[in-house]
C-alpha positions in Angstrom: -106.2 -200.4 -2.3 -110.2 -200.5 -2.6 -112.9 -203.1 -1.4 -113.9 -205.7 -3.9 -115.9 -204.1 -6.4 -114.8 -200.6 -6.0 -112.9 -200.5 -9.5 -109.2 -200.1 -8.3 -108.3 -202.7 -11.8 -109.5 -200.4 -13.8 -107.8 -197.3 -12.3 -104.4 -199.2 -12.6 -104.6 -200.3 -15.8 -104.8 -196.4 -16.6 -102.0 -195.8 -14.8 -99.8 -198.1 -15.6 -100.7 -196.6 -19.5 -98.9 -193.5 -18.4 -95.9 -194.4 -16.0 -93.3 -196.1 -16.4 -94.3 -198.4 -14.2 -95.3 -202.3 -13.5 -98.1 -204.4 -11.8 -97.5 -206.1 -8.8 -101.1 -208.0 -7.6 -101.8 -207.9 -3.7 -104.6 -210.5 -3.9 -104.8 -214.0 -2.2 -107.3 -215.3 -4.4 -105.9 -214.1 -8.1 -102.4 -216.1 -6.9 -104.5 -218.9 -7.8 -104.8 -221.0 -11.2 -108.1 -222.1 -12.7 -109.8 -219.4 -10.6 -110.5 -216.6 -12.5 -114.3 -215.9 -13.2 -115.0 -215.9 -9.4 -112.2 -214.1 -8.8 -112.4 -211.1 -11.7 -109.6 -212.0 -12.5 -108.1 -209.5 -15.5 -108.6 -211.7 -18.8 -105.5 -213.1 -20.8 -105.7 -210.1 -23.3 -105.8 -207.5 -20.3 -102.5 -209.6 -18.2 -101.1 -209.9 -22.2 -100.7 -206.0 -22.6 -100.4 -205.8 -18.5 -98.5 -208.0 -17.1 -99.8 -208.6 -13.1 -97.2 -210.3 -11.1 -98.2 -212.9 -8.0 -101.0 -213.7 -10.7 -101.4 -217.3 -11.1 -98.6 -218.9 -9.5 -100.0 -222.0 -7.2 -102.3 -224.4 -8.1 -105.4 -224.3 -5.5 -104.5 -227.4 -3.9 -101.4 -225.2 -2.2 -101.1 -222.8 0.1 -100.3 -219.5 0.1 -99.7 -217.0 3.2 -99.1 -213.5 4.0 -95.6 -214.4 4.6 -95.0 -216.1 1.1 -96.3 -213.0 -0.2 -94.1 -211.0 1.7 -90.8 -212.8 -0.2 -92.1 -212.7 -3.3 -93.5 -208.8 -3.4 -90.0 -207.6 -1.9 -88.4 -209.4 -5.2 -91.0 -208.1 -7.7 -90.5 -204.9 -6.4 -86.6 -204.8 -6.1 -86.7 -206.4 -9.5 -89.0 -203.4 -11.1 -86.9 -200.9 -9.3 -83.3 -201.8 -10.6 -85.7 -201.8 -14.1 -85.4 -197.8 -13.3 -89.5 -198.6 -13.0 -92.0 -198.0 -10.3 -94.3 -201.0 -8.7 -97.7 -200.3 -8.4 -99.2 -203.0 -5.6 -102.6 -203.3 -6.7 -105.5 -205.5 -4.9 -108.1 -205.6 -1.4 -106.1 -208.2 0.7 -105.5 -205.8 2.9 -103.6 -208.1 5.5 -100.9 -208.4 2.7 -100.8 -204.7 2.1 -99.9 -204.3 6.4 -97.2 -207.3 5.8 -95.9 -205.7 3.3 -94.9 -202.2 4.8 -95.1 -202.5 8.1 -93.0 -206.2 8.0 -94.1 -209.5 9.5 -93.1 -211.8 11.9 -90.9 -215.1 11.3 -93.8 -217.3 12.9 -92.9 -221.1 13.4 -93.5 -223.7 11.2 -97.3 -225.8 10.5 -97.4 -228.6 13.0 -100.2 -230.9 11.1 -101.0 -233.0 14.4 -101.7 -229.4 16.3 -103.8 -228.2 13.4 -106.0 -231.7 13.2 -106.3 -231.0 17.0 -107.5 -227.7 17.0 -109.8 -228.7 13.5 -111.0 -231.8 15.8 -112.3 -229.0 18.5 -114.3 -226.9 16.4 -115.6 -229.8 14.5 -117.2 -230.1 18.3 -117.8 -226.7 19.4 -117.6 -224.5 16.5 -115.1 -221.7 15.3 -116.7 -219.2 17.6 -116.3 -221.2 20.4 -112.8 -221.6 19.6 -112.3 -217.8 18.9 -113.2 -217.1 22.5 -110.2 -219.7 23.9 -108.1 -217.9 21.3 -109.5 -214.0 23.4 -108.3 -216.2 26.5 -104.8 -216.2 25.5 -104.6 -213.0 23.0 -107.6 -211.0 23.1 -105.5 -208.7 20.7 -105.2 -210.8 17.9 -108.9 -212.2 19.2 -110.1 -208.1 18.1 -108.8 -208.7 14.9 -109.9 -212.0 14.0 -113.8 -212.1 12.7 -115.4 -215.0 14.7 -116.0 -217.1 11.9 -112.6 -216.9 10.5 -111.8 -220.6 10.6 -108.3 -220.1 8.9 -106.7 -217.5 11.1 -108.1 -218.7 14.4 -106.6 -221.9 13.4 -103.4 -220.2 12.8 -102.9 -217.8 15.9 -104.6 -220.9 18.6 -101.8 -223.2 16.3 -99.0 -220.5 16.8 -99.4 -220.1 20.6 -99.6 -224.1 21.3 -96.5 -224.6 18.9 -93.9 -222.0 20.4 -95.4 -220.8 23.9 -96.4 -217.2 22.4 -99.0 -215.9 21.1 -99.7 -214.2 17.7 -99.4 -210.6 18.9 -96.0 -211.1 20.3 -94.1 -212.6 17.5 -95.7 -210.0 15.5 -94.8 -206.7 18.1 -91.0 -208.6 18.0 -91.2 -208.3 14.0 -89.2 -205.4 12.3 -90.2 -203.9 8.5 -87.0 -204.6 6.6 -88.9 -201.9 3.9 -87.0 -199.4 5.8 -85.5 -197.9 2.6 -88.8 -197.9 0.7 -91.7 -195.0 0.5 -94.9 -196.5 0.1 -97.6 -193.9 -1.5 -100.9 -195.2 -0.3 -104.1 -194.4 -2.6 -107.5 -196.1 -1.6 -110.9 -196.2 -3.9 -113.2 -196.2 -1.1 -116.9 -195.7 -2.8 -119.7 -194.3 -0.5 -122.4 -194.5 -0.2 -122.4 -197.8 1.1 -125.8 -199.1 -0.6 -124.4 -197.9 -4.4 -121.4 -200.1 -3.6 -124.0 -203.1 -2.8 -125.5 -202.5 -5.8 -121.6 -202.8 -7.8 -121.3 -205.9 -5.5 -124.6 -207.6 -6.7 -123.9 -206.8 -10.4 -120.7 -208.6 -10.6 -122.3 -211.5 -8.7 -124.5 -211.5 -11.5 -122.0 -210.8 -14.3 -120.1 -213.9 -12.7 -123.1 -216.3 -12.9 -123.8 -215.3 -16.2 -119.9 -216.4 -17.0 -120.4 -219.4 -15.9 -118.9 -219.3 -12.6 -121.0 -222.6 -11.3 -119.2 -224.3 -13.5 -115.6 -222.9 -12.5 -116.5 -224.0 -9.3 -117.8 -228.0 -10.7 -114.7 -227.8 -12.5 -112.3 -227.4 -9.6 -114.1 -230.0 -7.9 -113.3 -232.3 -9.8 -109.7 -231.5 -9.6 -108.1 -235.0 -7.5 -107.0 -233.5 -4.0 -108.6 -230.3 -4.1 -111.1 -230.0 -1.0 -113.9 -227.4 0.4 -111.1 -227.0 3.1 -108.1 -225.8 1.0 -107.3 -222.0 1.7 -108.4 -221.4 -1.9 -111.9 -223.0 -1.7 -112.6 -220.7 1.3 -113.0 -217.6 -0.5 -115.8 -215.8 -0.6 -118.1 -217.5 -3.7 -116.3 -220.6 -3.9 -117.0 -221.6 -0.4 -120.7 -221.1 -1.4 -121.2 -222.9 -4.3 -118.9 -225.6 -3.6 -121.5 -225.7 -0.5 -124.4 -226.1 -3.3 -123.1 -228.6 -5.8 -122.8 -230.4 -3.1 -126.1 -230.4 -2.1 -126.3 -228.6 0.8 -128.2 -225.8 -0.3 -129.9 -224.7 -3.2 -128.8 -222.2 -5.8 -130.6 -219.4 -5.0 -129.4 -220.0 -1.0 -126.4 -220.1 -2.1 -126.6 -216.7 -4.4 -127.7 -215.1 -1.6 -125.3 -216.2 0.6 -122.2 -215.2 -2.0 -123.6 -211.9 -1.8 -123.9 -211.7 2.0 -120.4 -212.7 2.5 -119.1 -210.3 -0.5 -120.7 -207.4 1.6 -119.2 -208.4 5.0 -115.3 -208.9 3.2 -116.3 -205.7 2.1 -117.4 -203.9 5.2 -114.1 -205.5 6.7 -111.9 -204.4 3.8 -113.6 -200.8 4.4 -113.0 -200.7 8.3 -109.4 -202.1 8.1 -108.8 -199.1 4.8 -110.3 -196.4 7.6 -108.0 -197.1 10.3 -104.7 -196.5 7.7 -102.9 -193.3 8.7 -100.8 -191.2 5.2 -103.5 -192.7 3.3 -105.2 -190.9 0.3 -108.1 -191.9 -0.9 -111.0 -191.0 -3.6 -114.9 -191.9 -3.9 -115.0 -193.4 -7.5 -119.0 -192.6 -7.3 -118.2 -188.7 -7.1 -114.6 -188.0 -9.3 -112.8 -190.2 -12.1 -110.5 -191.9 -9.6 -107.9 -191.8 -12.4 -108.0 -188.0 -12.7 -108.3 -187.4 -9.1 -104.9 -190.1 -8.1 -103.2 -188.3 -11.2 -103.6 -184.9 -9.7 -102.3 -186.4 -6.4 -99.4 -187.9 -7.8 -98.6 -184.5 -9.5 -99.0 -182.7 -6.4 -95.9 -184.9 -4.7 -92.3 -184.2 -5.0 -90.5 -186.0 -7.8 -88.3 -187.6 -5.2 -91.0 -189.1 -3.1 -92.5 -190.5 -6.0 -90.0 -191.7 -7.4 -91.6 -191.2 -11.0 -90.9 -188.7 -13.4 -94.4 -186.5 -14.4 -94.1 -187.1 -17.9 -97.9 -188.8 -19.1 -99.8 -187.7 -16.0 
């Protein structure tokens, strides 16, 4: 696990040289087609030699949520397991990684006329507005959910009006069905906070230079495909879909890429310090590789569940 920017690719391709083991991507932009400059998405060489499941499988026109994740990571995994193989879960959507091992509520279904509602409201009063109604009814999801977080205050205000209850209790009546599984949680968390800006800004750049304006006309063009799909909301997109619309100019919308980059990553940071059994490494001070390694050999065969042999 790792904030955007903080190298965690890299340390897994390395990994997965010297295990036996296979990639499993925890990442709800890479799931995605026909995003992959904006996204750093590994090239086709890199997912030739290392396969990445939950790597392009929707078109961004769909939807994809933490619970569809949740299915299809149990399979991967099970899948990679009776292989005699070990998963590594690799990404920063760190909402997927909780899902994921400590389980997730059933919630009910999309109602589309509650959702054009609630989208009606904020149209009028804003998302923060709407945030505070949603600390009304569950100031616990409320402390969770950034302010400006259009799609997840949409979801827990759409949750409550469709069943009766809120967010927090379907998800304190959910049980982890991964039970049977040890999870080994490893974090790149680089520090100091102003060197990772500086990683942050340089892949901006690199991305611009790759031609990610034009990724972004390019999807735009795509019949359907709107600034309001779950896929155009991430970080990048949002803003230059913004600018080619005329909005705002490039460099506004550079500088507000990078802005927003920083604050997912401040968020990604705070949610990695809260984690309990975690270990983690500052990539700017060791070779995250050598340091996870040593870690790895340090645990019990059994708890790994990987044999020593390459590490």
């Amino acid at each position: 696990m790792g904030p955007t920017a903080s190298g965690k690719t890299d340390v897994a391709l390395r990994l997965a040289e010297d295990l036996p083991a296979d990639l499993v991507s925890v990442d709800s932009a890479l799931v995605y087609r026909g995003m992959d400059i904006g996204t750093a998405k590994p090239d086709s060489e890199t997912l030739r030699r290392f396969p990445h499941r939950l790597v392009d499988i929707r078109d961004p026109e769909g939807s994809y949520s933490a619970g569809d994740f949740v299915r299809d990571a149990r399979q991967h995994i099970q899948s990679i397991l009776d292989d005699g193989r070990v998963p590594i879960l690799v990404g920063g959507t760190m909402l997927y990684f909780r899902s994921l091992i400590g389980g997730i509520a059933e919630l009910p279904e999309s109602a589309a006329d509650v959702r054009a509602a609630i989208d009606a409201e904020a149209a009028e009063k804003g998302w923060p507005a709407l945030h505070a109604v949603l600390a009304g009814v569950d100031p616990d999801a409320a402390a969770r959910i950034n302010p400006n977080d259009s799609q997840r205050i949409q979801r827990a205000l759409e949750v409550y009006h469709v069943s009766g209850k809120t967010l927090t209790e379907w998800q304190r009546a959910a049980t982890s069905r991964e039970e049977a599984l040890h999870f080994i949680k490893i974090a790149l968390i680089p520090e100091p906070r102003a060197a990772l800006h500086k990683r942050i800004a340089r892949r901006l750049e690199q991305m611009l230079d790759e031609g990610f304006v034009d990724e972004v006309r390019s999807l735009m063009r795509r019949p359907g495909l709107t600034a309001e799909h779950a896929s155009m909301r991430a970080v990048g997109y949002r803003q230059f879909w913004a600018h080619l619309e005329g909005r705002f100019d490039y460099q506004t919308a550079s500088r507000k890429a990078l802005e927003a980059t920083r604050q997912l990553a401040k968020r990604q940071l705070t949610w990695l310090r809260r984690e309990v059994d975690l270990f983690h490494v500052n990539p700017l001070e060791v070779d995250a590789y050598e340091a996870i390694s040593a870690y790895l050999r340090s645990l019990e065969p059994t708890k790994t569940g990987i044999a020593a042999r390459g590490l």
